[in-house]
C-alpha positions, 0 to 999 in steps of 0.5 A: 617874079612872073610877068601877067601881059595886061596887053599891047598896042600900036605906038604913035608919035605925037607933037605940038600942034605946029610941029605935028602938021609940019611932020605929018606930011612925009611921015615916017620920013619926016622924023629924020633929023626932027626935033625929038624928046626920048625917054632915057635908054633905062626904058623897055619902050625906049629900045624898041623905038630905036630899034624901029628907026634904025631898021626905018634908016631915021636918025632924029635929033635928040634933043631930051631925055626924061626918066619922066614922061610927064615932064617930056610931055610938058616940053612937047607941049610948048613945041620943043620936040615930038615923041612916041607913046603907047596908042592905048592913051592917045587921047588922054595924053592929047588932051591933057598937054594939048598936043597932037597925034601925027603918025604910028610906027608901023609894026611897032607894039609898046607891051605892058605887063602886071609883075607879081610875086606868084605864078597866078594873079590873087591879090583882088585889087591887083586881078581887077586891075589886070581884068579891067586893062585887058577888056578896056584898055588894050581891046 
């Protein structure tokens, strides 16, 4: 298989509304021992955030793991814990679960890649995807 880089973007932490003003005040500080929902160990994005906070000295207290974000997001919502995502849908994940963008992860990048079969991308509907995230996504 071979991997297309559709593109990359900063990653934000996001929460209810009450938790998200509480953090944001001493940001990234304030993720230290803060209620958090992860997804599970199985995602890219995953080690790379643990990674960050390690490297930042913050230890936040998992208090979920999701194999599905649309879940995680759904507990966000209702105040049980903040969490990290992709910048590149800061606002359709804010308007969507109602929850608010308090901080970015200095340095840190989610990357997002097409997977296909051959070395170059021919299918249409997958070059028009991989055109389309590339100029509006991730510009």
């Amino acid at each position: 298989t071979f991997n297309h880089l559709l593109g990359e973007c900063g990653i934000g932490f996001f929460a209810a509304p009450t938790l998200s003003r509480r953090l944001a005040r001493h940001f990234p500080e304030s993720l230290d021992h803060a209620p958090m929902l992860m997804t599970t160990d199985r995602s890219p994005n995953r080690n790379v955030l643990e990674a960050w906070l390690e490297s930042a000295g913050l230890t936040p207290k998992i208090v979920g793991e999701f194999d599905d974000s649309a879940l995680l997001k759904t507990f966000a919502r209702q105040g049980v814990g903040a969490f990290a995502a992709p910048l590149a849908v800061a606002n359709e994940i804010c308007k969507q679960y109602g929850v608010r963008q308090f901080g970015v992860a200095d340095g840190l990048k989610a990357r997002f890649y097409a997977i296909t079969t051959s070395r170059l991308v021919r299918h249409p509907a997958i070059a028009l995807l991989t055109e389309h995230a590339r100029a509006n996504l991730f510009r």
